[in-house]
N, C-alpha and C positions, 0 to 999 in steps of 0.2 A: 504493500500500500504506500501512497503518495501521501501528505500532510497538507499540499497545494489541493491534489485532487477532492480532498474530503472538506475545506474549506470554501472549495467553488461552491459542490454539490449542497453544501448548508445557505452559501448566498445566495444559490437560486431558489433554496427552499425546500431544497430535497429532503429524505428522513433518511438518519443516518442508522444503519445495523446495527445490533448490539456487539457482533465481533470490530466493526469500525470502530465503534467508541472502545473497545477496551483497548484497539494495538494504538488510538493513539495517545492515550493515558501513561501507557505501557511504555510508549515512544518518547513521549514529553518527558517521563522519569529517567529515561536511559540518555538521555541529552540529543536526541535524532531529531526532535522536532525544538526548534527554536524556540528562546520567548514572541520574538516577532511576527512567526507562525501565528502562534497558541493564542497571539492578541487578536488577530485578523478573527481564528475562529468565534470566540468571545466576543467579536463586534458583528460577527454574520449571527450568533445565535440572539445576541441582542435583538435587533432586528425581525430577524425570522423565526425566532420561538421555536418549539422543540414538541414533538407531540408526548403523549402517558409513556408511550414503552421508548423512548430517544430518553425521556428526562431519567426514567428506573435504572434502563442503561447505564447511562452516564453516572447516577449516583453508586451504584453496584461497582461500576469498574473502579468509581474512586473507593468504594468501601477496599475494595480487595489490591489497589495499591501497596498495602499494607497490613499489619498484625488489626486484630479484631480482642479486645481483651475476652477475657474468660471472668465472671465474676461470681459462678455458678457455688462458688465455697461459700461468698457471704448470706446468712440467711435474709429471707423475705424479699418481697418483691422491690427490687428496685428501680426506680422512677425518676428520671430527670425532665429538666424542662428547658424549652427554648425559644427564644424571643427573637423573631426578624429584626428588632432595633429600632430605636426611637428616641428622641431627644429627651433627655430626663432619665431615662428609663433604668431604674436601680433596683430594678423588682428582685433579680437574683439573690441579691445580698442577703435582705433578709427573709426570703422565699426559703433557699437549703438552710438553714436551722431551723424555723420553723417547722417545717416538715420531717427533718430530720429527729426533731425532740416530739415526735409523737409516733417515733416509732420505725417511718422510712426511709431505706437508706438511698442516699441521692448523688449518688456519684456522677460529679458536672462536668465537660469538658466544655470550656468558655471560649472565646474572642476574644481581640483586640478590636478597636476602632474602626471602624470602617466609613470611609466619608466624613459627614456630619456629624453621624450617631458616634456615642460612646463606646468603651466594650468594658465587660466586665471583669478583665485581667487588669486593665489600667485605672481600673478604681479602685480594686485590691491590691492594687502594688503603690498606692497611696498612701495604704497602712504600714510605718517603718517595718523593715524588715520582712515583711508577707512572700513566701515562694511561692510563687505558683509552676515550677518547674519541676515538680517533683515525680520521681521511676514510678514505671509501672508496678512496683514492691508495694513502694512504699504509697502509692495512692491505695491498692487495694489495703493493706494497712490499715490506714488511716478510714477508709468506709466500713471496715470490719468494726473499729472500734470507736469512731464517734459517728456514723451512720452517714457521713459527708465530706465532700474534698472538693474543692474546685479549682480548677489546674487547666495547666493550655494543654496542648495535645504535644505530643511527644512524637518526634520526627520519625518513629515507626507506625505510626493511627494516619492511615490515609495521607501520606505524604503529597499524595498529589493535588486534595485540597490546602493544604497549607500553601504551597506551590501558586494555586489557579487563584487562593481569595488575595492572596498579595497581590497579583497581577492586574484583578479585577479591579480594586479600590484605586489604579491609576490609570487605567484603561475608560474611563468611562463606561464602565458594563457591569457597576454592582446591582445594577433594579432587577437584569435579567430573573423571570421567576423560573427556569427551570435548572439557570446557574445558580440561584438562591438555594431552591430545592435539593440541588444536590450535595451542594456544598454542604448544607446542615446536615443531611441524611446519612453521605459519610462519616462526617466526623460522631453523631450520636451513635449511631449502629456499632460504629465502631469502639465506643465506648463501654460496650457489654452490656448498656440497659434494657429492662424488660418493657419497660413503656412510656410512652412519651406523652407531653404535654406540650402546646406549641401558643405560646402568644403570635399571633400574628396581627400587626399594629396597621392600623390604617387611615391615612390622612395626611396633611401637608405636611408635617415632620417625620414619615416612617417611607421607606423604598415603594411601598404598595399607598399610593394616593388615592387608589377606587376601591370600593364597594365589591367591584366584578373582580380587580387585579387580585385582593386578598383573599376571597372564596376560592380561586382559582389555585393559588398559592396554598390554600387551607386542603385543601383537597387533594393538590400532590402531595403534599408533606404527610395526610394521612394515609392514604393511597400507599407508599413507598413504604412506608410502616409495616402496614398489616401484610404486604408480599414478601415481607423480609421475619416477619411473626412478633413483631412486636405491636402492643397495643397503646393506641394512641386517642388525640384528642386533641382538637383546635379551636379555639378561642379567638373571635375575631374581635379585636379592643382599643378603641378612639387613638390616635394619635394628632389629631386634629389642632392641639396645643401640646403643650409640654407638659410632660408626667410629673406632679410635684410642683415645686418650687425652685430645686438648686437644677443649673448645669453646669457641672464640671467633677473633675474627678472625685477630688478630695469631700469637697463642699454635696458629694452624693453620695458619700461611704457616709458624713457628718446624718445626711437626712434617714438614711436608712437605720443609723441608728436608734432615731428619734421614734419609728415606727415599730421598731424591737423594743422601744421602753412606752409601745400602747401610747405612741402620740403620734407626732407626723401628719400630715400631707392626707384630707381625708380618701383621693382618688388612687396615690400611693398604698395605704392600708387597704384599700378595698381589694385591692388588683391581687394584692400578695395574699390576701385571706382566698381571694376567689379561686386564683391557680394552686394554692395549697389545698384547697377543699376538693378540686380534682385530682391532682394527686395521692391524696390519703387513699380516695375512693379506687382510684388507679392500680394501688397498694394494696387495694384488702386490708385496711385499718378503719377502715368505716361502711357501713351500706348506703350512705345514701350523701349528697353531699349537704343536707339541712346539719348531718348530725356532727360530718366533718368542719363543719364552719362553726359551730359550735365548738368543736375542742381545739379550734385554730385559735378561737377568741380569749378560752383560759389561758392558752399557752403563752399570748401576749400580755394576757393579765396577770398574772401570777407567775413572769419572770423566766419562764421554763426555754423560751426561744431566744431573749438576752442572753441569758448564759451559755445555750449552746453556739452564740454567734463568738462569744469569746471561746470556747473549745475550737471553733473552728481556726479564728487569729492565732493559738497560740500551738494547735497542731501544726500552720505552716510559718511557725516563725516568726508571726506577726509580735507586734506589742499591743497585749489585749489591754492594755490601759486606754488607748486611744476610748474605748466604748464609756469607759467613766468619763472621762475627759477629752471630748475632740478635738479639744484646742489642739494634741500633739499631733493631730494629722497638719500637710503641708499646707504653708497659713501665704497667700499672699501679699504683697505692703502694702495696696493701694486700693482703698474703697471709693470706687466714682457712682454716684445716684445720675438714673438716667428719669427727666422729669417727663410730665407728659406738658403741652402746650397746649392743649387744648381740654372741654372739660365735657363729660357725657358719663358713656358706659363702655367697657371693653366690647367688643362684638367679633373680635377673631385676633389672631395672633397666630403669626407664619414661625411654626415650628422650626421648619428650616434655614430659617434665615437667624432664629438664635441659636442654633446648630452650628452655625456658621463662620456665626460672629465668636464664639466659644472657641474654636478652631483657630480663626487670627489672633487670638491672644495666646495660645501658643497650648492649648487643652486638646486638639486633636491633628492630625494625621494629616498632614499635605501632599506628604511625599512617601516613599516606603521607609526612608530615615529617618524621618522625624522625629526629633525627640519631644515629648513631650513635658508639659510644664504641669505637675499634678495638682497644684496650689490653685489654679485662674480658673475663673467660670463665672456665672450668672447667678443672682438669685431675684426671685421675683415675685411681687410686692402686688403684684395686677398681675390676675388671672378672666378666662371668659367671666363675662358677666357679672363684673365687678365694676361699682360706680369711679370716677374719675374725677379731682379737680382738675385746677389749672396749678401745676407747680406740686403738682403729686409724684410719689418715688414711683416709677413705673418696675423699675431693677436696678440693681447696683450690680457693677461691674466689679470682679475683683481680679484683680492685674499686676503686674512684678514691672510695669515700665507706665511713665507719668501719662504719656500722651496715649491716650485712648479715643483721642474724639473721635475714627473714621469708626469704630467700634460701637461707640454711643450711639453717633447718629443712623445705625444699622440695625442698633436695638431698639431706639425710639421708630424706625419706621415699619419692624415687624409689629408695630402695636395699632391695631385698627379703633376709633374711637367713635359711637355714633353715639344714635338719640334712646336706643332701647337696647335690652339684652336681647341675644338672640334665642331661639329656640335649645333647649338642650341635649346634647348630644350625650347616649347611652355609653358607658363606660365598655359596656360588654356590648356588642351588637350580635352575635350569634355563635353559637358552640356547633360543632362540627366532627360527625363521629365516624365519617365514611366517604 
């Protein structure tokens, strides 16, 4: 096979075979097929989309790139979860403890940043000291005996996703839903989980902007599940604004803790009770999810999921002081309030463009190098449907360098202000089990 020829055949729209996509997975790893190549194809599937059995394909040959963990020693059902990405979105954090101190054990293989969005390796490596680098030993390890780990993937799990999502996030080809789909689908499968749960985020600040794009998305993601036998569950959930109040690394580990001590963000606490109560159920820790939100709610009442969030900090190293005290996570110098000029009600607020503006302060991912600043981000003060003066704090910026105006004026214009609130928009829009 040719790597040109299989790149035409995608431009014109053709469907590519399930032996096609493995030799050239297979090919890309062996260094036969160039990055330059592998980008072309990535902008032809952009474009031309991938049918059920191209996107299964594609996700299988990434599963088998590489080792598939074994986790069959630990008991009970083990259940992780995965979020398509969204501004704000820190729901992992205190999602694996929670669910882990009732019993399931949730062995996570995370991301980095991707675009806009955040990931949730670069908010835990906010916390001094936190690994997330840790052997396939010692993760299983650590989910034998505090029920959770969350770790990047290890250069043996689907190597050739690690490979294709670096490529993507510069390529202009991170929306693709059936390069989404597989990219997730390897790296989970390959994580040895028995069942999955999938936020899939929809709206101006999440990859999936429609209604149709995220069903569609929701559907392969379970689809690929249940042909590989694991049991799953998708969740399609507002992204339309930003999840919470903070964006940026540090200042999202701070909120998540605030949610572990039964306070926080009321749309934050909703999201993490709602995908923990599938989970339990997921697990066989509950029948029904009335009962499982119920014992989601003591566990934040009565401390039980704080504390396992400190088991988890100081299984990888972290310093669980941070959870007393957040001041020790990385503190930026510079507090700038961004006002509003005008006076009404919020009526919308472009997610990605405070994505965005989080990113030029130096909080995300430009380039494949980029180092990232864990300190700087957003916190915000005006949310939909919040009334508005004139000379009201709409966010404040927090930033390690003085001049931030081209910043400011990027987050004053993600802010829309009219005469009414708008209608409101469902946290959860539809759960998806097939």
């Amino acid at each position: 096979m040719r790597m040109v020829d299989l790149i035409t055949k995608k431009r014109s729209g053709g469907e590519l075979t399930e032996a096609e996509l493995t030799w050239m997975i297979q090919a890309y790893l062996d260094g036969e097929v160039p990055d330059y190549q592998m980008s072309a194809f990535l902008m032809a599937t952009y474009f031309r989309g991938m049918t059920d059995p191209e996107q299964a394909a594609l996700a299988m040959a990434m599963l088998h790139s590489g080792d598939r963990l074994d986790l069959s020693e630990i008991p009970g059902v083990k259940v992780d979860k995965h979020s398509t990405g969204g501004v704000g979105d820190k729901i992992s954090l205190p999602l694996a403890p929670l669910v882990a101190c009732l019993g399931v054990p949730v062995p996570m293989i995370s991301g980095r940043g991707l675009g806009h969005t955040g990931g949730t390796l670069d908010k835990l490596e906010s916390i001094p000291g936190f690994n997330v680098a840790e052997t396939e030993s010692e993760f299983k390890a650590q989910v034998a005996a505090i029920r959770q780990a969350i770790v990047a993937s290890s250069k043996d799990l689907a190597p050739a996703d690690r490979r294709l999502y670096a490529l993507r996030d510069v390529t202009g080809t991170v929306e693709s839903i059936p390069l989404i789909a597989s990219s997730i689908m390897s790296k989970k499968l390959a994580s040895g989980t028995d069942a999955l749960v999938f936020d899939v985020k929809v709206g101006n600040g999440a990859f999936m902007k429609t209604t149709a794009d995220a069903t569609k998305l929701a559907h392969a993601l379970v689809a690929i599940s249940h042909q590989a036998g694991v049991d799953a569950v998708a969740l399609l959930t507002d992204m339309s604004q930003p999840l919470g109040v903070t964006i940026g690394n540090s200042l999202e580990v701070a909120e998540a803790i605030a949610v572990l001590k039964n306070r926080g963000p009321k749309d934050v606490r909703t999201l993490t009770v709602t995908l923990a109560a599938h989970m339990l159920v997921l697990g066989k820790r509950a029948e029904s999810l009335e009962v499982a939100t119920g014992m989601c709610e003591d566990a934040l009442k009565d401390g039980r999921a704080l504390r396992a969030f400190k088991q988890l900090i100081q299984a990888q190293g972290g310093d669980a002081a941070v959870v007393d005290d957040p001041r020790r996570l990385p503190q930026a110098k510079y507090r700038v309030p961004v006002v509003a000029s005008t006076a009404g009600v919020v009526t919308a607020i472009d997610a990605n463009a405070l994505g965005t503006a989080v990113m030029q302060l130096g909080g995300g991912r430009q380039t494949l190098d980029s180092k990232l600043d864990l300190a700087v981000g957003l916190v915000l003060h005006k949310k939909v449907g919040t009334p508005v003066s004139v000379g009201d704090t709409l966010a404040t910026i927090h930033a390690d360098q003085k001049d931030v105006a081209a910043v400011a004026e990027a987050v004053a214009d993600a802010y829309s202000i009219g005469d009414a609130a708008p209608a409101k928009v469902p946290l959860v829009q539809a759960v998806i089990k097939d």
